[in-house]
Biopython code that builds the backbone (N, CA, C, O; Angstrom):
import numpy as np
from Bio.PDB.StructureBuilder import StructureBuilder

atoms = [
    (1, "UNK", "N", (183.713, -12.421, -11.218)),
    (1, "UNK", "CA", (185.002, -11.800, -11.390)),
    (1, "UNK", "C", (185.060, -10.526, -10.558)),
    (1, "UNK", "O", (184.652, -9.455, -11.008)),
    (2, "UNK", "N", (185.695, -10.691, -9.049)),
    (2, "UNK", "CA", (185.951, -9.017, -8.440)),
    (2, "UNK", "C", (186.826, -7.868, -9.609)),
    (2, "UNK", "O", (187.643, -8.236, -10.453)),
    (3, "UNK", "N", (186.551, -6.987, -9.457)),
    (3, "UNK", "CA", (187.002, -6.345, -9.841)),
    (3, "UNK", "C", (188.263, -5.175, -8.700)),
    (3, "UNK", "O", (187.841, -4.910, -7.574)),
    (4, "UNK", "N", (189.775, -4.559, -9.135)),
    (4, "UNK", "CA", (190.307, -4.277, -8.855)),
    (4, "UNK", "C", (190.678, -2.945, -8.844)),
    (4, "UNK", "O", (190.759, -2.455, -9.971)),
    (5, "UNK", "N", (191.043, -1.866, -7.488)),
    (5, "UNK", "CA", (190.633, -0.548, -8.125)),
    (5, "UNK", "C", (191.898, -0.377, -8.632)),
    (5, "UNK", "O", (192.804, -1.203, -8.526)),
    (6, "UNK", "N", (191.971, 0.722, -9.198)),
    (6, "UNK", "CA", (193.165, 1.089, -9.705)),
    (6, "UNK", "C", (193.946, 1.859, -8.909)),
    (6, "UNK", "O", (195.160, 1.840, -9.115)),
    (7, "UNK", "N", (193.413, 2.665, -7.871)),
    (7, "UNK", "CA", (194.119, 3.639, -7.107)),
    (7, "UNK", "C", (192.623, 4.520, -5.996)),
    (7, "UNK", "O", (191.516, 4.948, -6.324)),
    (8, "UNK", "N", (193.219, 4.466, -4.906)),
    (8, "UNK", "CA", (192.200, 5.256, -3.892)),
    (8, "UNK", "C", (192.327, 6.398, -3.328)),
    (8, "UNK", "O", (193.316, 6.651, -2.640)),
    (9, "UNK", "N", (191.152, 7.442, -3.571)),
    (9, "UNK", "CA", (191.045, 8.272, -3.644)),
    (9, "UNK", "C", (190.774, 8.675, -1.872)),
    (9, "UNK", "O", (189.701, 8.345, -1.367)),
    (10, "UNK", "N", (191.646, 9.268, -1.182)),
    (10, "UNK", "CA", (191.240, 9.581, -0.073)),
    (10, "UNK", "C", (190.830, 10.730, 0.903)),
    (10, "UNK", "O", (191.624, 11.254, 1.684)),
    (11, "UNK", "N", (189.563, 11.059, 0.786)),
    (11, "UNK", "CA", (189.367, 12.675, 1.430)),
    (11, "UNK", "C", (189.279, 12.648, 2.340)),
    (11, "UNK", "O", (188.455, 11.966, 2.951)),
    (12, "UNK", "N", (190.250, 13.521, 2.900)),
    (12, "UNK", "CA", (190.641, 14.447, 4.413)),
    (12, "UNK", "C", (189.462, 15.419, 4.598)),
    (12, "UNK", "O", (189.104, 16.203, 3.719)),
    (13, "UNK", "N", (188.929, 15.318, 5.718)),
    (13, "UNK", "CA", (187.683, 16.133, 6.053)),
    (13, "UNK", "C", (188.616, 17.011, 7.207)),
    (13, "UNK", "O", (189.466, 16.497, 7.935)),
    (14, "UNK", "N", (188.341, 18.070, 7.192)),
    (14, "UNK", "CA", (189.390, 19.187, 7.715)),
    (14, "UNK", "C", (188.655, 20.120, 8.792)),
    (14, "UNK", "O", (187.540, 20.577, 8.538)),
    (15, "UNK", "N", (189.430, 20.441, 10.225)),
    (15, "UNK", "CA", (188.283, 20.944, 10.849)),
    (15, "UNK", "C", (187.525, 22.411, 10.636)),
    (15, "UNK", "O", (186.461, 22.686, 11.191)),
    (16, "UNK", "N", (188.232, 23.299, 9.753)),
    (16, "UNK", "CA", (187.962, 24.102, 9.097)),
    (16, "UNK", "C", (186.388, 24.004, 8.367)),
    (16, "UNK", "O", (185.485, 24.840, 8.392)),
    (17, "UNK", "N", (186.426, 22.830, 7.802)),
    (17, "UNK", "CA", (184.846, 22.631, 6.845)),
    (17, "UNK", "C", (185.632, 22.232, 5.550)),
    (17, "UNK", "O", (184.820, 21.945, 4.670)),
    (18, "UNK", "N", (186.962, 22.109, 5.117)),
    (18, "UNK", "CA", (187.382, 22.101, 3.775)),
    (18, "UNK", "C", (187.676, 20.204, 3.859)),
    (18, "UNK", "O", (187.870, 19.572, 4.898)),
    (19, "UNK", "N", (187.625, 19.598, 2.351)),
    (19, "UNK", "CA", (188.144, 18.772, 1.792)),
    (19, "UNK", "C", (188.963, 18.840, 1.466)),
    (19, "UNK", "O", (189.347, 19.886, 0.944)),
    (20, "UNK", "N", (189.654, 17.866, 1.567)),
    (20, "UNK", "CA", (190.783, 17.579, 0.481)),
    (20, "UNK", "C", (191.450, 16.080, -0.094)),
    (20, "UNK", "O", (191.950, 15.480, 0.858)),
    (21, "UNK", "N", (191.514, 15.734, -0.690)),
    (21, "UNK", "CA", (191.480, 14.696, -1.694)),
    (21, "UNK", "C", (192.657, 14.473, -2.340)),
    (21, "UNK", "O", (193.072, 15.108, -3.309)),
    (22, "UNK", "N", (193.279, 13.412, -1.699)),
    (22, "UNK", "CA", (194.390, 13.177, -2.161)),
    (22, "UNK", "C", (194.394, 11.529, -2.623)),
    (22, "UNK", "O", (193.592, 10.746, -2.113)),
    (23, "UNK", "N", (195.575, 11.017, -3.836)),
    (23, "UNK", "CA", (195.236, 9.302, -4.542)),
    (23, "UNK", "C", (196.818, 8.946, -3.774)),
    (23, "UNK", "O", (197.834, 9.610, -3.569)),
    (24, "UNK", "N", (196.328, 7.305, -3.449)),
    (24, "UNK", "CA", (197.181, 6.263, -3.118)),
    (24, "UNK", "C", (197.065, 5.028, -4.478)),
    (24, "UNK", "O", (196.033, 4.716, -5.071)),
    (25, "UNK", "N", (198.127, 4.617, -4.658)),
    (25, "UNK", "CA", (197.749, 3.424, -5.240)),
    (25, "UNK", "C", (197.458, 2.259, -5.045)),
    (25, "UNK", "O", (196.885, 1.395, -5.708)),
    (26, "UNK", "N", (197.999, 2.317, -3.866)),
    (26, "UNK", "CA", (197.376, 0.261, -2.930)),
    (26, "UNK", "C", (196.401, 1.232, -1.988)),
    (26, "UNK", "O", (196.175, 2.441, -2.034)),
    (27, "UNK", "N", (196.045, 0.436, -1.335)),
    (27, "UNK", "CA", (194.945, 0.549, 0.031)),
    (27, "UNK", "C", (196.549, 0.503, 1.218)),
    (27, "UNK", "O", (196.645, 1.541, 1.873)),
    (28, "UNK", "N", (197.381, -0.266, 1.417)),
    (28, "UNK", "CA", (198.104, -0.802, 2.105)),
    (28, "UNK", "C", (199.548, 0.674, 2.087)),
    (28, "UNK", "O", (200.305, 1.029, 2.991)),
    (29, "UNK", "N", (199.398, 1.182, 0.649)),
    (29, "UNK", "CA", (200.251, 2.618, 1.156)),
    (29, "UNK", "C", (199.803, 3.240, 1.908)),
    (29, "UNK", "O", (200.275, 3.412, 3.032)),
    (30, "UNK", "N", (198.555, 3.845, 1.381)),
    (30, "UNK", "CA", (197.777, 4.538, 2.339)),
    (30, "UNK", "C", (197.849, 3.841, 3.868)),
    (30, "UNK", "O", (198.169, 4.673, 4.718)),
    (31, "UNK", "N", (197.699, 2.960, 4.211)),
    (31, "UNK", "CA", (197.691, 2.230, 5.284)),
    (31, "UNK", "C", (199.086, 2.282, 6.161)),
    (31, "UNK", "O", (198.917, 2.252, 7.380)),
    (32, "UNK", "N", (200.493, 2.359, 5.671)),
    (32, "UNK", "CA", (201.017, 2.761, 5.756)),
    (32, "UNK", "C", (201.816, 3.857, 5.871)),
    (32, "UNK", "O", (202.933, 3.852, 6.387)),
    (33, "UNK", "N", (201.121, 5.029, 5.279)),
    (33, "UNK", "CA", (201.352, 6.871, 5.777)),
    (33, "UNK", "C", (200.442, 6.835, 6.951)),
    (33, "UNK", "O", (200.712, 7.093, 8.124)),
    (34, "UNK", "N", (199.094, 6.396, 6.319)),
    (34, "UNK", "CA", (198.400, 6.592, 8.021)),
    (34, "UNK", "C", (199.071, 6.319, 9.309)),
    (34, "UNK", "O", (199.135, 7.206, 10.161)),
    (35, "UNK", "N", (199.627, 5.027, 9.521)),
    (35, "UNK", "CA", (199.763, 4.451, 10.571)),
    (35, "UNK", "C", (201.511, 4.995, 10.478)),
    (35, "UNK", "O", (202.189, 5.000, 11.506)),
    (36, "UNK", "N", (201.837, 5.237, 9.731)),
    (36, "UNK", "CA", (203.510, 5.978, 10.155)),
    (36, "UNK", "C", (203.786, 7.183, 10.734)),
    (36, "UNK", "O", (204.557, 7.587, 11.605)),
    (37, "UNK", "N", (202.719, 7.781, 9.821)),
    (37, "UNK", "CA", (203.089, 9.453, 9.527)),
    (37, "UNK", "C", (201.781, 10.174, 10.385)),
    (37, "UNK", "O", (201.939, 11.149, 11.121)),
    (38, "UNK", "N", (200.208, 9.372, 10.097)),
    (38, "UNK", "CA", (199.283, 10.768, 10.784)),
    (38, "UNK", "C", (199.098, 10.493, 12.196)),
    (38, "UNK", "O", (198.947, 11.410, 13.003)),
    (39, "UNK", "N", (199.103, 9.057, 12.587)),
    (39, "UNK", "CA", (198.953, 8.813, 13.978)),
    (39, "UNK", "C", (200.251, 8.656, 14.277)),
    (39, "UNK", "O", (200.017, 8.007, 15.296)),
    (40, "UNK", "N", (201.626, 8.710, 14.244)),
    (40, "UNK", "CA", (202.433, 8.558, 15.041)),
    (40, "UNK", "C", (203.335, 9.668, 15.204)),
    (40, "UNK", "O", (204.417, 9.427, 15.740)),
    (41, "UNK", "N", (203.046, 10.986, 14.792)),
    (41, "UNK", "CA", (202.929, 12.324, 14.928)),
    (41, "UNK", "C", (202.581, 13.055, 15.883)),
    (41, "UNK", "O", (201.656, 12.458, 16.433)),
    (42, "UNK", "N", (202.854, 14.360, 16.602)),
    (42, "UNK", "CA", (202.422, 14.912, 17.720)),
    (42, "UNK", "C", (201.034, 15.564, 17.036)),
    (42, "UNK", "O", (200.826, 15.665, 15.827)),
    (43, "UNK", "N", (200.343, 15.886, 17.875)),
    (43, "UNK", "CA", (199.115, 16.651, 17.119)),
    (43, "UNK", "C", (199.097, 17.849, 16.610)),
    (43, "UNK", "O", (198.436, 18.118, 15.606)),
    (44, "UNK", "N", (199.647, 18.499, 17.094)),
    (44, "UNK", "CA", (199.944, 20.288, 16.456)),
    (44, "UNK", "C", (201.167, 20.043, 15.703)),
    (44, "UNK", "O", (201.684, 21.125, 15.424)),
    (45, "UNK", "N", (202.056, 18.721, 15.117)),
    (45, "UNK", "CA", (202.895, 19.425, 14.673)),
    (45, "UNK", "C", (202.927, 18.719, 12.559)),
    (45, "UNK", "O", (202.474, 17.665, 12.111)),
    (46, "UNK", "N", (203.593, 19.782, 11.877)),
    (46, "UNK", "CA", (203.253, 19.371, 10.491)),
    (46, "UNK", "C", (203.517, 18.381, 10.040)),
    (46, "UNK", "O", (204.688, 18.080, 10.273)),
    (47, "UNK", "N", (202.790, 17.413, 9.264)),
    (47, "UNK", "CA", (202.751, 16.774, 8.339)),
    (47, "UNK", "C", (202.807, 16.712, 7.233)),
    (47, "UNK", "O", (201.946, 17.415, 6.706)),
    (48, "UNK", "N", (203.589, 16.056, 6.373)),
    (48, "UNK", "CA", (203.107, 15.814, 4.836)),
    (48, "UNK", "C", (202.723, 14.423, 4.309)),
    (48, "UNK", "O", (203.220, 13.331, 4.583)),
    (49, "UNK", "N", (201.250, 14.885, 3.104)),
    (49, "UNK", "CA", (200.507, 14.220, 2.794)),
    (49, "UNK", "C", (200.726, 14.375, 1.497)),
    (49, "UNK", "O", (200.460, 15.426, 0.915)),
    (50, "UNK", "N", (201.401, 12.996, 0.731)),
    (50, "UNK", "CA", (201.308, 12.961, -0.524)),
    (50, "UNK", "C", (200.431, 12.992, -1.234)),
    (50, "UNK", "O", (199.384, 12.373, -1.044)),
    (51, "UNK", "N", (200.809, 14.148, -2.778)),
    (51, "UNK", "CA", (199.431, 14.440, -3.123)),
    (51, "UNK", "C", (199.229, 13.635, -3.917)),
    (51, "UNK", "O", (198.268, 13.990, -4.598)),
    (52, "UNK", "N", (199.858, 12.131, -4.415)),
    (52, "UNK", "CA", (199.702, 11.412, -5.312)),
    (52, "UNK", "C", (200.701, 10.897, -6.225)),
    (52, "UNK", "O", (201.783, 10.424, -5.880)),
    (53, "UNK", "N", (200.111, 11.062, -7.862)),
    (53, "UNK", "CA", (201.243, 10.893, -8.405)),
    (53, "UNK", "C", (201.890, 11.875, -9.097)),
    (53, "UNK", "O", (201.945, 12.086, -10.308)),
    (54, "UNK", "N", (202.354, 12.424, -8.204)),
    (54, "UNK", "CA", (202.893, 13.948, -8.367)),
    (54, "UNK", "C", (204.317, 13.446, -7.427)),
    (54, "UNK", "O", (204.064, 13.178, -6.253)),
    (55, "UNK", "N", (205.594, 13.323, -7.812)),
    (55, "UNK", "CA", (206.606, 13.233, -6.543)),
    (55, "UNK", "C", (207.085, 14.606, -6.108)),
    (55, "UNK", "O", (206.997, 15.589, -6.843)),
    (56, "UNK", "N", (207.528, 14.632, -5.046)),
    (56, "UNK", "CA", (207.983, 15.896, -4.310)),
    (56, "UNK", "C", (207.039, 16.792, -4.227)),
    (56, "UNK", "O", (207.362, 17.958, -4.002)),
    (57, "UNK", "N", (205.551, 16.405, -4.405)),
    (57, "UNK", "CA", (204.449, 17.282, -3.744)),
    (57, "UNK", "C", (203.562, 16.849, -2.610)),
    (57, "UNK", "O", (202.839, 15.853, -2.605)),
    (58, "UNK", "N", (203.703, 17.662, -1.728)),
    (58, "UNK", "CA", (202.988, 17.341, -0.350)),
    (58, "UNK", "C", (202.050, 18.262, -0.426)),
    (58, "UNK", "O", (202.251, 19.379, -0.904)),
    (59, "UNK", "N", (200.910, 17.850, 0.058)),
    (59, "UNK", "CA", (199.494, 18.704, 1.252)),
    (59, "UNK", "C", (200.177, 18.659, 2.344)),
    (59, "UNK", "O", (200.863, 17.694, 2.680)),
    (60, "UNK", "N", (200.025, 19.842, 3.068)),
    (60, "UNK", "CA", (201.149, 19.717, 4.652)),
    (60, "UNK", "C", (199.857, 20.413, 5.699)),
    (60, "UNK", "O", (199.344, 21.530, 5.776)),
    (61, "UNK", "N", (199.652, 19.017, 6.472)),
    (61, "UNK", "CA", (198.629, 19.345, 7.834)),
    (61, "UNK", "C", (198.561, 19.003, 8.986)),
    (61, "UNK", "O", (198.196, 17.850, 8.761)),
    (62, "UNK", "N", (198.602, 19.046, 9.820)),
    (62, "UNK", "CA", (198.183, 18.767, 11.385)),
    (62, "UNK", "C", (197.867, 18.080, 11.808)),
    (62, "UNK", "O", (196.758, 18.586, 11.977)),
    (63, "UNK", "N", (197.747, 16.800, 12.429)),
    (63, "UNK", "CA", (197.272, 15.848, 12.588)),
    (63, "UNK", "C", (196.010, 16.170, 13.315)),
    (63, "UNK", "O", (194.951, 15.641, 12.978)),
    (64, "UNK", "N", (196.078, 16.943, 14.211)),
    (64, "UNK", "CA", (194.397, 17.315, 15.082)),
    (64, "UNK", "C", (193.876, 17.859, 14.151)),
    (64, "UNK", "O", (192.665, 17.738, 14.333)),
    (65, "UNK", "N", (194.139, 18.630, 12.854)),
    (65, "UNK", "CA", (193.321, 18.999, 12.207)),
    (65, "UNK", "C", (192.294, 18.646, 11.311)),
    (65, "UNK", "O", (191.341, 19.224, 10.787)),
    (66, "UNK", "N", (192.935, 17.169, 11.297)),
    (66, "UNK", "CA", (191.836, 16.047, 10.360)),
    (66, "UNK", "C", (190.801, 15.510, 11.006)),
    (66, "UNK", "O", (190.927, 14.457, 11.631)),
    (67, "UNK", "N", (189.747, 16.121, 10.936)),
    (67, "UNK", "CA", (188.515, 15.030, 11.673)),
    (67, "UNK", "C", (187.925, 13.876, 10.791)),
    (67, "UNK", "O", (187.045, 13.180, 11.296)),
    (68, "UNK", "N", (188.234, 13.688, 9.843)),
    (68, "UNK", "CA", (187.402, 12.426, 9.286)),
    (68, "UNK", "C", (188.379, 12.379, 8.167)),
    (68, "UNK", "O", (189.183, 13.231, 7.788)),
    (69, "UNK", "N", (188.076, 10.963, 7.645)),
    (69, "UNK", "CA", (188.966, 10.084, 6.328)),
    (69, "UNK", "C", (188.311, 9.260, 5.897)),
    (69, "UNK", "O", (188.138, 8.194, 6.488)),
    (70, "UNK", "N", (187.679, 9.600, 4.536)),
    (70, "UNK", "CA", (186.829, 8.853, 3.761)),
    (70, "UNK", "C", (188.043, 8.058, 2.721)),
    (70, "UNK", "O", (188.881, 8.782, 2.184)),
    (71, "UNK", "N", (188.061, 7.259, 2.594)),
    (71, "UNK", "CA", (188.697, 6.336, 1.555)),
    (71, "UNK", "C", (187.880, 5.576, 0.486)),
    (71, "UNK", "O", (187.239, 4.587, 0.843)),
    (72, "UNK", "N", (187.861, 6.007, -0.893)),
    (72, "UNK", "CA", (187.009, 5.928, -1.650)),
    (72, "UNK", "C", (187.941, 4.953, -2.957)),
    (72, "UNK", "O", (188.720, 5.677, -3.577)),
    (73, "UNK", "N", (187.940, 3.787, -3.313)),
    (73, "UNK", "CA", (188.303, 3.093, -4.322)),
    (73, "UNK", "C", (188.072, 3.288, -5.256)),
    (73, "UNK", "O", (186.851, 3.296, -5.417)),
    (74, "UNK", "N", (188.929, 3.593, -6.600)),
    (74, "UNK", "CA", (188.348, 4.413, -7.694)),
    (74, "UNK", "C", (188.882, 3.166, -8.903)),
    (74, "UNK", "O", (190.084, 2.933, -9.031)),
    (75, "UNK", "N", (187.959, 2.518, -9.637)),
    (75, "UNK", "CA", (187.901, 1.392, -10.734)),
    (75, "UNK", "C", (187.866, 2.518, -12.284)),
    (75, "UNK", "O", (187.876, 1.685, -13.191)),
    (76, "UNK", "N", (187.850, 3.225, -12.620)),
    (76, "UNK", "CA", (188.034, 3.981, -13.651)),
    (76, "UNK", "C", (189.207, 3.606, -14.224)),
    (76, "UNK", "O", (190.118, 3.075, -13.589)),
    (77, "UNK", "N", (189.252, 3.920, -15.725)),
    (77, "UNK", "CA", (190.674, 4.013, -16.354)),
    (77, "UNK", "C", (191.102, 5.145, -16.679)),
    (77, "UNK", "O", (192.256, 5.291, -17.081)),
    (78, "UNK", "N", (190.080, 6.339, -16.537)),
    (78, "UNK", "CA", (190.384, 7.852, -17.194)),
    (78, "UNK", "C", (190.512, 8.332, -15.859)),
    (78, "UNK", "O", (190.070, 7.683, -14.911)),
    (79, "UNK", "N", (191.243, 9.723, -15.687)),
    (79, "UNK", "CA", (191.039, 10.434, -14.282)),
    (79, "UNK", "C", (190.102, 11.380, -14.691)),
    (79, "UNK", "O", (190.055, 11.855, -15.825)),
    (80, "UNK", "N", (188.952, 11.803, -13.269)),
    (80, "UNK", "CA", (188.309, 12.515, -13.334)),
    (80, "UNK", "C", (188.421, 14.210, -13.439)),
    (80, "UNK", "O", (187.399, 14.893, -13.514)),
]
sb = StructureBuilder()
sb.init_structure("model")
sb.init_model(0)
sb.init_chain("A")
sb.init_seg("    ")
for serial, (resi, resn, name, xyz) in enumerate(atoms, 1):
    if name == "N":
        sb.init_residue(resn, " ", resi, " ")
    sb.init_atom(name, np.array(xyz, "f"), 0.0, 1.0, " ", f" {name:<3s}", serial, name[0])
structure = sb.get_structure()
């Protein structure tokens, strides 16, 4: 029996040195801000990154400013 996550947890590695950690609920949203919003963006100019399930709250960043994107599947029923 696979099991199904409930929502993915995705940290922005920042060129600063900071994290940040923001939840999608499909793999395929996320897949969809990525490919809409961080790569089809100029590089210096702002972005917003939903912080989840929070509506009308954005993380707002840069697209050159993200060096790495860990996408982490989270199977829990409690939030951490």
């Amino acid at each position: 029996m696979s099991r199904i996550p409930r929502r993915y947890a995705v940290h922005l590695h920042m060129s600063g040195g900071q994290t940040e950690t923001v939840h999608f609920s499909t793999l395929e949203a996320f897949q969809q801000w990525y490919g809409g919003v961080l790569t089809a963006s100029a590089p210096d100019a702002f972005v917003n990154v939903p912080i989840g399930d929070m509506e009308d709250e954005y993380l707002v960043v840069r697209p050159n400013g993200v060096i790495g994107i860990h996408v982490e599947p989270k199977f829990n029923a409690l939030d951490e």
